[in-house]
C-alpha positions in Angstrom: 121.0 82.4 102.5 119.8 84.6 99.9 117.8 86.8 102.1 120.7 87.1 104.6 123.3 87.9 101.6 120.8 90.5 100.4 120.1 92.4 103.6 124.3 92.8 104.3 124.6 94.1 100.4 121.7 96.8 100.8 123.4 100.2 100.4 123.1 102.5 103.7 124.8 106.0 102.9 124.6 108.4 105.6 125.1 112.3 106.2 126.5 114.2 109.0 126.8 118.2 109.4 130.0 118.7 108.7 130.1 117.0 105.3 131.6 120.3 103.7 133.9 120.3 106.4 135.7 117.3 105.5 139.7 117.2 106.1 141.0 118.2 102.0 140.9 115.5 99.9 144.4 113.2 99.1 145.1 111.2 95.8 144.5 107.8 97.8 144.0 105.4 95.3 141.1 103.9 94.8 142.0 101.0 92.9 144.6 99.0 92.4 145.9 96.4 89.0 147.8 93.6 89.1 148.1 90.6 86.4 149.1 87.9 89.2 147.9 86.6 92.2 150.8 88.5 93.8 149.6 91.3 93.1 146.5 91.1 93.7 147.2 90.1 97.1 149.8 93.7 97.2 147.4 95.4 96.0 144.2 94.2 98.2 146.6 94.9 101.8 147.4 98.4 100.5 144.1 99.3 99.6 143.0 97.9 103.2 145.4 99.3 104.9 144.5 102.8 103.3 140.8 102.6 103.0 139.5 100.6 105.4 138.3 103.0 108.3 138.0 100.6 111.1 141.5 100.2 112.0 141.6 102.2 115.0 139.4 99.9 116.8 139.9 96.1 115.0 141.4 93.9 116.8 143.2 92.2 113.0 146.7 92.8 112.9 147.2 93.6 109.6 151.1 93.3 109.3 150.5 89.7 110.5 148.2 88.8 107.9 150.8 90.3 105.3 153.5 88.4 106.6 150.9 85.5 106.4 149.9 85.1 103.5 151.8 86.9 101.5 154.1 84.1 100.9 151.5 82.1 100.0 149.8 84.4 97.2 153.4 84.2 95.8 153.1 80.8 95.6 149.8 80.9 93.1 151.2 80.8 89.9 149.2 80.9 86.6 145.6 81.5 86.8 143.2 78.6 87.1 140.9 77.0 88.5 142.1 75.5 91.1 144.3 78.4 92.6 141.4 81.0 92.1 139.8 78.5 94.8 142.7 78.7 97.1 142.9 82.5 97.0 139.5 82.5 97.7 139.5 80.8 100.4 142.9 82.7 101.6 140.8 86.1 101.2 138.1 84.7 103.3 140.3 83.6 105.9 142.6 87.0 106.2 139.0 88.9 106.4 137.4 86.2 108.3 137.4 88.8 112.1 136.9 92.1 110.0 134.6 94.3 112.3 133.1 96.3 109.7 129.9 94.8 109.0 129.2 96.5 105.6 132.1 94.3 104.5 131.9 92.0 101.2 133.8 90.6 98.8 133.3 89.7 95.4 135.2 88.0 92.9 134.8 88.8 89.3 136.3 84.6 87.5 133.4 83.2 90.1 131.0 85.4 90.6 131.4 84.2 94.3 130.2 86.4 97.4 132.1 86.8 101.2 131.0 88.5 103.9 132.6 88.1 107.1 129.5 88.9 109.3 126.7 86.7 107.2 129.8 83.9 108.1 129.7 84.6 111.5 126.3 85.3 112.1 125.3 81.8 110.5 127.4 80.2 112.8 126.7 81.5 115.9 124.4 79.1 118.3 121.4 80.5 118.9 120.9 82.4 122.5 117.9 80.3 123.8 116.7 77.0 122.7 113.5 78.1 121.2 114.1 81.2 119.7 113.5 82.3 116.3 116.5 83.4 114.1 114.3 84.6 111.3 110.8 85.6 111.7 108.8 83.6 109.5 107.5 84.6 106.2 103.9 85.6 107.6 104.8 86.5 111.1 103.3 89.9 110.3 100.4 89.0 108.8 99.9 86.1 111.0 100.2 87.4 114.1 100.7 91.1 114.4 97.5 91.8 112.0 95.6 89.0 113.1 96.2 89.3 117.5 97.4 93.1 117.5 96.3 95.6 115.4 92.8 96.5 115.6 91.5 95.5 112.1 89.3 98.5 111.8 92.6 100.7 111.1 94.9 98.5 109.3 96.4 99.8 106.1 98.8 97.5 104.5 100.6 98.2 101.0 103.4 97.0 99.1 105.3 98.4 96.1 108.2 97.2 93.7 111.5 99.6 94.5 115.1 99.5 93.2 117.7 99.2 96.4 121.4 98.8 95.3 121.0 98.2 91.6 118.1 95.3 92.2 114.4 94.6 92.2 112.9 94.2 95.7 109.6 94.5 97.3 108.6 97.6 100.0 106.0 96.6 102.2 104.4 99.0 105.0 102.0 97.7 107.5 100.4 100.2 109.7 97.6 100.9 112.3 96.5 101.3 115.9 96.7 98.7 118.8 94.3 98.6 121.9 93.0 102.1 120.0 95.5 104.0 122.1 99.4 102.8 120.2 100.2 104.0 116.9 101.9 101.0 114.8 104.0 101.1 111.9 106.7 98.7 110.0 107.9 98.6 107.3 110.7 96.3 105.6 113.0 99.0 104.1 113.9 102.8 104.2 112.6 103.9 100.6 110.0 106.8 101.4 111.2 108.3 97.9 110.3 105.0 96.2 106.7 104.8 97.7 104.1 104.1 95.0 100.0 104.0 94.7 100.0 101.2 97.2 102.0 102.4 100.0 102.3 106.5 99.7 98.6 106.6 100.7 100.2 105.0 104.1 103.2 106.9 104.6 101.0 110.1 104.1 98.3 109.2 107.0 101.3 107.9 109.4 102.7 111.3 109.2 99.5 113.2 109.1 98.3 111.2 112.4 101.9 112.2 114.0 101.9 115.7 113.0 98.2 115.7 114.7 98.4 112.8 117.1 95.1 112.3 119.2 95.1 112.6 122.7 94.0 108.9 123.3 97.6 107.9 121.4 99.8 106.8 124.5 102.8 105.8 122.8 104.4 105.1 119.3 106.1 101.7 118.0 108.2 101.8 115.1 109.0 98.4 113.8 112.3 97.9 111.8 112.4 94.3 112.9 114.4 92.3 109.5 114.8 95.9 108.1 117.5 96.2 105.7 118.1 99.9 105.5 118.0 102.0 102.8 117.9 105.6 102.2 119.4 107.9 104.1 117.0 110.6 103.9 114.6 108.1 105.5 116.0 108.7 108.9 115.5 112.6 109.0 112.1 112.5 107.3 110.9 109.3 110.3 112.3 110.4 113.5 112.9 114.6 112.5 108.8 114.5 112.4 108.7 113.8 115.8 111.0 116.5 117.7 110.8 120.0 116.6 115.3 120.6 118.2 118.2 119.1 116.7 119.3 115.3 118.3 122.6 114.0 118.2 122.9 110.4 118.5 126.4 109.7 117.5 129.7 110.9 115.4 131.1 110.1 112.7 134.7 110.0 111.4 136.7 108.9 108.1 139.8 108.8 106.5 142.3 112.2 106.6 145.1 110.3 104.1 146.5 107.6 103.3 147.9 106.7 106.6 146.4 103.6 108.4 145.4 105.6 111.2 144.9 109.0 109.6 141.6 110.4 110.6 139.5 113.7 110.5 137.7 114.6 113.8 134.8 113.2 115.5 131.7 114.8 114.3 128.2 114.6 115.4 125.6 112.4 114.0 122.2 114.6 113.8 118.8 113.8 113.4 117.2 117.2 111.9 113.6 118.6 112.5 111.6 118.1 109.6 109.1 121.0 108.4 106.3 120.7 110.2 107.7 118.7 112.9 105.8 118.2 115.8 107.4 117.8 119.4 106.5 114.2 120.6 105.8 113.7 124.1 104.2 109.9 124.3 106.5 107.1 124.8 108.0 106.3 121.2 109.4 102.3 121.2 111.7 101.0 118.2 111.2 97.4 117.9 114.5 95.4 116.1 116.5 92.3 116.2 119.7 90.9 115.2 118.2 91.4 111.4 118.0 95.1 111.4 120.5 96.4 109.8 122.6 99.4 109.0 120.0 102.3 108.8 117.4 100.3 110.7 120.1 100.7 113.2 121.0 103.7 113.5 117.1 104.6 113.3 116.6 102.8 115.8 120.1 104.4 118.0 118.3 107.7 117.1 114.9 106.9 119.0 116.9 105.2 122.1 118.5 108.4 122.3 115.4 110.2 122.7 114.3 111.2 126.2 110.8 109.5 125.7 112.6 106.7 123.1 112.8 103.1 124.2 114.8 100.1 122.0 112.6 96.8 122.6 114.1 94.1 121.1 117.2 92.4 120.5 120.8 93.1 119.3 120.8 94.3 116.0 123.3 93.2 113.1 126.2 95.5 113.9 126.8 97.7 110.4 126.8 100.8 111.4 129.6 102.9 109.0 128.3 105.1 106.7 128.5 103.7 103.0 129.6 107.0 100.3 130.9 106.8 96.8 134.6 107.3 96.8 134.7 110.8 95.4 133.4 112.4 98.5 135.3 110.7 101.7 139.2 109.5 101.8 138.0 105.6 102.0 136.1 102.9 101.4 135.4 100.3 98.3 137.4 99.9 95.9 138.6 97.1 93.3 141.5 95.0 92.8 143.0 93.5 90.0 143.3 94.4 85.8 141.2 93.3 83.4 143.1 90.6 82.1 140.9 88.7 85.2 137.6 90.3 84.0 135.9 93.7 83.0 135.9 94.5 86.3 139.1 93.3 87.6 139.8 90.3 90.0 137.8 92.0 93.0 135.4 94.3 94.2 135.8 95.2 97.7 132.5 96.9 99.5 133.4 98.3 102.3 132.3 101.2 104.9 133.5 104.9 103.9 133.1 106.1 107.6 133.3 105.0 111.1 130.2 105.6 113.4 130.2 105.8 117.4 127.2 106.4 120.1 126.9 109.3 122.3 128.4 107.4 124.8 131.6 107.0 123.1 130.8 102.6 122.3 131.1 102.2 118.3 128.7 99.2 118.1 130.3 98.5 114.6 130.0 94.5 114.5 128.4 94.6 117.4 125.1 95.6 117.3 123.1 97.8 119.4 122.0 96.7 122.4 118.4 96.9 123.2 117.0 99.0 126.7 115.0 95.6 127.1 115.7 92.3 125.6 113.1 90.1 124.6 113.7 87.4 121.9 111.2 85.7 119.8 110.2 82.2 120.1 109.1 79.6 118.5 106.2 78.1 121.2 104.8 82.1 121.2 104.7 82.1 117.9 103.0 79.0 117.5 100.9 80.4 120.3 100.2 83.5 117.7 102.1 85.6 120.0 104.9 88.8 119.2 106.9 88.5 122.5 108.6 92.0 121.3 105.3 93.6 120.3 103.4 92.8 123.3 106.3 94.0 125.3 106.6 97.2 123.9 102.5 97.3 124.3 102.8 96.7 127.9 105.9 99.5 128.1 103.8 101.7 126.7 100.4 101.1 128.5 102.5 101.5 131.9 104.0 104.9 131.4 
């Protein structure tokens, strides 16, 4: 559970070109007091129905959950115990179909944690009998290092980072396959965080690219269980491989405080880094239902790509940009005064932005669907096969 909560929380900010184009700001607020659970229940609809940017395409009537449960909030009296449990469980239930996929809630008296999509994920039956909802621990060094890459060029390094305001671990694992497929994953987008152990491999990944021998045949990328990260990431990966600007989606946010006041649609582009080289060989993104946020839109980026391929399966579905409030008209905020806690009753994260594909599909709890999907199993596993890794080997070698 701890893993899964962690992945949703990791921050994902994005950019797009027109960021100094945004529609003028308004004074939406950002937060909103209140001393009672009446209030904070007021104040937690308003600030939904101003900041969340999703309404345009949920399917959660929002003046039905008012006249829901409003009557109920004004039924918790004094604060205790007992009714902080009920609201609870009244917030999870009015959030319970949310789309956004960002989305979490925490409450300040508990300390407790909500998020819609961790909620449904866990409860959704798995799509075949034998397949693997979460790689195990040592899939990658069990299988793909031991059957896949060739051990003479494997480079593996990991490094303590900071994602989010916590301690975590960045691992990259890197090499060739069959001597002809270049091969790299790594767990999270934090390039700026590399350290002595895995900057050494980001540097001779990019210097094979921006040189890439003539027996390379194709390229995998392997954000399987990635849980996004920095958005610089995304530029710096797939803006080394193609030398003209890719768009691969648009994004749009808040205008005011109406519920369905937006700017304009604008496009999502992957820029050519310095020194980009124009790819020609097959390039395959490998990701699951794990990969989150800007593992998916990574991952959109290289499907979009006239020589990109998505192997895999459908990833998590959080695809809205995540900005502090001060530069877009939406997104988290916090409800409640202090007289519940230093920082008020609640602490709503939510996406800033609303992301869509080139072909007009916004994939926002979703998740992208792959080109070809091939789940993992449990008997390949055992077997010390990577049914999505030997796929995208086979792709590659057929081209």
């Amino acid at each position: 559970m701890k893993k899964y909560l962690w992945i949703v929380l990791v921050t994902f900010c994005f950019s797009v070109t027109s960021c100094n184009e945004l529609a003028p700001k308004v004074n939406a607020p950002q937060n909103y007091t209140g001393d009672s659970y009446s209030d904070v229940f007021e104040g937690f609809w308003n600030g939904m129905n101003m900041n969340y940017v999703f309404w345009d395409v949920d399917p959660t009537n929002w003046n039905q959950v008012y006249s829901t449960y409003q009557p109920q909030f004004a039924n918790l009296s004094a604060v205790s115990s007992a009714n902080n449990q009920l609201a609870e469980q009244y917030f999870t239930a009015m959030t319970a179909a949310l789309i956004d996929s960002h989305y979490t809630l925490t409450f300040e008296l508990t300390g407790d944690m909500v998020s819609p999509a961790l909620n449904r994920k866990l409860s959704i039956d798995k799509q075949y009998p034998d397949s693997i909802y979460s790689l195990p621990t040592n899939f990658f060094t069990s299988v793909v290092t031991k059957n896949y890459i060739d051990a003479s060029s494997l480079k593996t390094g990991t490094d303590s980072i900071t994602l989010d305001g916590s301690k975590t671990v960045f691992t990259i694992l890197m090499g060739t396959i069959q001597s002809n497929i270049l091969y790299l994953h790594f767990n999270y987008f934090a390039f700026s965080q590399a350290g002595t152990n895995t900057a050494p491999l980001l540097n001779s990944f990019f210097a094979t690219v921006a040189d890439l021998p003539s027996t390379i045949k194709g390229i995998v990328i392997d954000v399987r269980e990635n849980g996004g990260g920095e958005v610089t990431d995304l530029d710096y990966l797939v803006g080394s491989m193609v030398t003209t600007p890719v768009t691969y989606g648009y994004t749009h946010s808040k205008s005011g405080i109406g519920r369905l006041d937006y700017t304009p649609w604008e496009p999502a582009i992957v820029s050519p880094q310095p020194g980009a080289v124009s790819i020609q060989v097959p390039i395959v993104a490998l990701a699951d239902h794990l990969s989150i946020s800007l593992a998916e839109l990574t991952t959109l980026a290289i499907k979009t790509l006239p020589n990109g391929k998505f192997i895999g399966t459908t990833t998590w579905g959080a695809n809205g940009p995540l900005l502090p409030v001060t530069y877009l008209n939406g997104g988290q905020f916090t409800v409640g005064s202090t007289s519940f806690g230093a920082n008020g009753y609640m602490f709503v994260y939510t996406s800033s932005a609303s992301f869509k594909a080139t072909n007009g599909l916004v994939y926002e709890g979703v998740g992208i669907p792959p080109d070809s999907w091939v789940p993992e199993t449990g008997a390949a596993y055992d077997q010390g096969v990577d049914l999505q890794l030997a796929a995208a080997v086979n792709y590659i070698n057929s081209r």
